[in-house]
N, C-alpha and C positions, 0 to 999 in steps of 0.2 A: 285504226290508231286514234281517229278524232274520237269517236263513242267509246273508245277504256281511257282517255287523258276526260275527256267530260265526266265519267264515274272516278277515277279521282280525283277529281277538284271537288266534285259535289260532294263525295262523302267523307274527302278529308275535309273542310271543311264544316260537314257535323258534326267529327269527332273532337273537334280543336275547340269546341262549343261547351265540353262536356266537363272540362277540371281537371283532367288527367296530368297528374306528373311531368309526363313524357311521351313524347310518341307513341314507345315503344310497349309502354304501359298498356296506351288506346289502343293499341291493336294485336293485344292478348286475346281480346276473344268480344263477341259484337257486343256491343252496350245493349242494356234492356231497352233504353232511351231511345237506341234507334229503331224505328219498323220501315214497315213496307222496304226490307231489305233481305231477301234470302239469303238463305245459306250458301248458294254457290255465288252468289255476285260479291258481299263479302268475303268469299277465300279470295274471288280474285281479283278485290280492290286489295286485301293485306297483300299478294302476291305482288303486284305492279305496286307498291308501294316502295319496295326494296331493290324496282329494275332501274337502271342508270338514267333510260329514257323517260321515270316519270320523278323520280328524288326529289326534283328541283320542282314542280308542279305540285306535290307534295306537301313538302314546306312552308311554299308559298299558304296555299290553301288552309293548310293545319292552322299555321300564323293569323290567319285572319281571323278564324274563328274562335281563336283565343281572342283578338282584340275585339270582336262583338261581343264576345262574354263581357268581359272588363268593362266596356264603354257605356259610357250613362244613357245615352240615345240607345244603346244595345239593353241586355241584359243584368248590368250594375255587376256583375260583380255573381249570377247566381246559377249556378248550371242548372239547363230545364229538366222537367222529368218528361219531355218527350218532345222527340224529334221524329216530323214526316218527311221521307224522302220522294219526291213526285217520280224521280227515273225517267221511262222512257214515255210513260203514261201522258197522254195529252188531253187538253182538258176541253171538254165541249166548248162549243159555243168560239167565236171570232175577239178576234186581239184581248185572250186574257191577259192579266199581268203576268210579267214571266217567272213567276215563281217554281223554284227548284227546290226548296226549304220550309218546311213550313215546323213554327219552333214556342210550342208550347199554346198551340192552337191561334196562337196571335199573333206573332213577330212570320211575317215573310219575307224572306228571304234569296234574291235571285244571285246565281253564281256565275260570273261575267269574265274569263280568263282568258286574253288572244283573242276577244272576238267584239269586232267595231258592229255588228247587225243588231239592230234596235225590233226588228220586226222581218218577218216573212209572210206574205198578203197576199190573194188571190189580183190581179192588175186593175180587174174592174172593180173591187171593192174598194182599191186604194184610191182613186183617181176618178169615182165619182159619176160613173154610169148610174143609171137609175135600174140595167139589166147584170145579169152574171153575164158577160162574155167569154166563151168558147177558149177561143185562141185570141191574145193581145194582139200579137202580130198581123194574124189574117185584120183583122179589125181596123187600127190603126195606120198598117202600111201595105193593104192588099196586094199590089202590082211590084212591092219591092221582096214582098214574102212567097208570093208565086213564082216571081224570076230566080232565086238563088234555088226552089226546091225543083223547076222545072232542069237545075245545072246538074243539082246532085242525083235529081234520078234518074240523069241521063248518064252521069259519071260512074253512076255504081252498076248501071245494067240493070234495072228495077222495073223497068216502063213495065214488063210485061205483069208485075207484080204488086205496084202502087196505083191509087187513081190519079189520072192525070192532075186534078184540082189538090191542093195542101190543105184547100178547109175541109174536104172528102175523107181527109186520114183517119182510121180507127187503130185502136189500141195497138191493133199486132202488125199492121203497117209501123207505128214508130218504131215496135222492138224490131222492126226488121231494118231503120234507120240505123238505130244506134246500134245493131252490131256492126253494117255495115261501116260506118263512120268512126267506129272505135281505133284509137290508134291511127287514124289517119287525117293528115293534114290538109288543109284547105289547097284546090288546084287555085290558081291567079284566077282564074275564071270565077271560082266561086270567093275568092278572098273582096273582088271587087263587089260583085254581086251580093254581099253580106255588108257592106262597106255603104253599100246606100240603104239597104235595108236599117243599119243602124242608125244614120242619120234622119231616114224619116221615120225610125220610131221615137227616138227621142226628142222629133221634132212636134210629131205629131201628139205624143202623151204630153208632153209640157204644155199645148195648148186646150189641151181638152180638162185639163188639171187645174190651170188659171179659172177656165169658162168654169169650174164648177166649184171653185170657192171664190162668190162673188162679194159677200160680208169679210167683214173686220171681226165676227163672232165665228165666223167659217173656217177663216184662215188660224184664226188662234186656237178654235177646237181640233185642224188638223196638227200643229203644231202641238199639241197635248200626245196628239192619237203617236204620231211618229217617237218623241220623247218616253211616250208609256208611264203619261203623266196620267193615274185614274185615280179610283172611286177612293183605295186604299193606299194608304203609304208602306212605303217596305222598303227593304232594304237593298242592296248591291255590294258584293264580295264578287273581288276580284283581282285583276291584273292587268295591266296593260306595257308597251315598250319602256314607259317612265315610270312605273313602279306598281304599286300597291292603289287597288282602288277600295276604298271603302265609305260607300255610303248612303245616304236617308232621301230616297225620293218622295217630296213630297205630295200633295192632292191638288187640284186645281184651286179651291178654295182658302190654301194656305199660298199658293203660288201667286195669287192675285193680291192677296195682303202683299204681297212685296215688291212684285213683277208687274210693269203695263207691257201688254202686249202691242207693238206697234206696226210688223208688216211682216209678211213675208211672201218673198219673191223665189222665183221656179223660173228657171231655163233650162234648155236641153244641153247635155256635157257632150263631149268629144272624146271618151273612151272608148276604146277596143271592143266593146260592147253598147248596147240600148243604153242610154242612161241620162236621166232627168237630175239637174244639181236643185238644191232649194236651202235657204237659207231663212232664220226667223228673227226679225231685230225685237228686241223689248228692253224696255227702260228700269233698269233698280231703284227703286224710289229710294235706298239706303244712300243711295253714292250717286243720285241722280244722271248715271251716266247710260247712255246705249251698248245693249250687249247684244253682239252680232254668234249664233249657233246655226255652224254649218254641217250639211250632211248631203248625201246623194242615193240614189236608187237606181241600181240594177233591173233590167229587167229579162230576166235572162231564163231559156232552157234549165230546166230541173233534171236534172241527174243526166249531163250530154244530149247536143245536137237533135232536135228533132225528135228527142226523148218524149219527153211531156208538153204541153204546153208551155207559157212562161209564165213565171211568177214574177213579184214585185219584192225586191230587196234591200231595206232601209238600214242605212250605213249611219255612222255619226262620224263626223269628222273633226268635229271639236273637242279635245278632251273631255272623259266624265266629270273629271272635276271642276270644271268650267261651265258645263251649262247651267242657266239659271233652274231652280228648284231640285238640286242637285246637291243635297246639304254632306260638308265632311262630318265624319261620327265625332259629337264630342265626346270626351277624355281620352280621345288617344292623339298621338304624336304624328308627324305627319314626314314623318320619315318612310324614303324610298329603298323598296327591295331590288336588287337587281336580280332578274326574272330572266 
């Protein structure tokens, strides 16, 4: 369901870019304009375009892309003669911009619907080892990650099957985790046992994260890196619970014309999960006032329990339209869709 409601938002979205009359017009038959889009993924974004479960996703998406068109920070007013669709395609190399659009070789374009995740990060790239680490976990809270997997493979009957040690696990030990673990719930035994494990991960990554941005040029380049403040400016189309998001991220270098960057602080959270909070103050020289942009990181099993390793999962919890370098598109209205 997530990956056909993400192909339409993305490619309704490029057709609301194009002039069309009407919807219904747009999805006669695929615009020349659009590529990197086969024949069968368009029959079944026009198919799920007309199901109950996507209409309103739809809409939303199509509407926006009409207001990029329109908007003077957008396209003024001039439907491109091509649109690239990235799909599922992922782009070499570490924290590209997230571009989903790309709109007449120059305008990019990222499509942002229901989802507060700013980045998805290997733990030691985020947080500032100097090595790739393995496993976060075995790392950071060794004695509290070997006690909950020494419960579960006691619980599932595994000893004879797993190695005794959790930094030992290869590949087809996890898949024999996760089917194990599928559908089933934490005994109390392991609910405690996971319970400190979470504690002393987010105890232990918050401080291993402080120790390695020790500048004021540190802290403010992580605070770019989480935001997906880079090299190029682009856009944001999307949606969130308050409405309609649309807008012009801008470069570090336009962001410091406006923005001082003044501190940003990391503690370990108390979710149900690993999880590091962090917060970035900077000052608007327009309104000379302190602006505080919150967010937190997950760090959590990829795809269930003992699955993969854990990744690092960066949230924003301050609305988009609030953070600093976060500009709304001029010429449009700033009227909310209910979504």
């Amino acid at each position: 369901m997530a990956s056909r409601r993400t192909e339409v938002t993305e490619l309704a979205t490029a057709v609301g870019m194009l002039g069309f009359l009407s919807p219904m017009q747009a999805l006669e038959r695929k615009p020349k304009a659009l590529t990197e889009v086969e024949a069968v993924t368009w029959e079944r974004f026009v198919e799920s375009a007309d199901k109950p479960q996507f209409r309103i996703d739809f809409a939303g998406a199509y509407r926006n892309g009409q207001v990029f068109m329109a908007a003077k920070d957008g396209l003024r007013g001039r439907p491109p003669l091509i649109i690239e669709w990235k799909g599922s395609h992922r782009s070499p190399g570490q924290d590209q911009l997230p571009v989903d659009l790309r709109v007449d070789h120059v305008y990019l374009v990222s499509c942002k619907y229901a989802s507060k995740i700013l980045l998805n990060a290997s733990a030691s790239s985020l947080f500032g080892t100097n090595t790739e680490i393995r496993d976060w976990y075995d790392h950071v809270a060794p004695k509290e990650h070997q006690a909950l997997y020494d419960i579960v493979r006691k619980e599932l009957g595994l000893k004879e099957f797993l190695p005794p040690f959790v930094g030992d696990l290869a590949r087809h030990h996890r898949d024999e985790l996760k089917t194990g673990l599928a559908n089933r719930d934490w005994s109390q035994e392991c609910s405690d046992a996971y319970s400190q494990l979470v504690g002393a991960v987010g105890r232990g990554t918050s401080e291993i994260w402080r120790e390695s941005l020790r500048s004021k040029r540190q802290k403010e380049a992580m605070l770019w890196r989480m935001l997906r403040i880079g090299s190029a400016p682009y856009f944001v189309l999307g949606s969130s619970r308050s409405g309609s998001i649309r807008l012009r991220v801008t470069t570090p270098w336009d962001w410091r014309r406006r923005f001082e960057f003044r501190d940003m602080e990391i503690w370990a959270g108390d979710a149900g999960q690993p999880t590091v909070n962090w917060r970035g103050t900077v000052k608007d020289h327009l309104s000379s006032v302190d602006i505080a942009v919150d967010g937190h990181i997950e760090i959590r099993w990829s795809h269930g329990r003992f699955a993969q390793p854990p990744e690092a999962k960066v949230y924003l919890d301050t609305p988009h339209g609030d953070v600093p370098g976060y500009v709304h598109l001029s010429g449009t209205t700033s009227e909310r869709l209910t979504l």
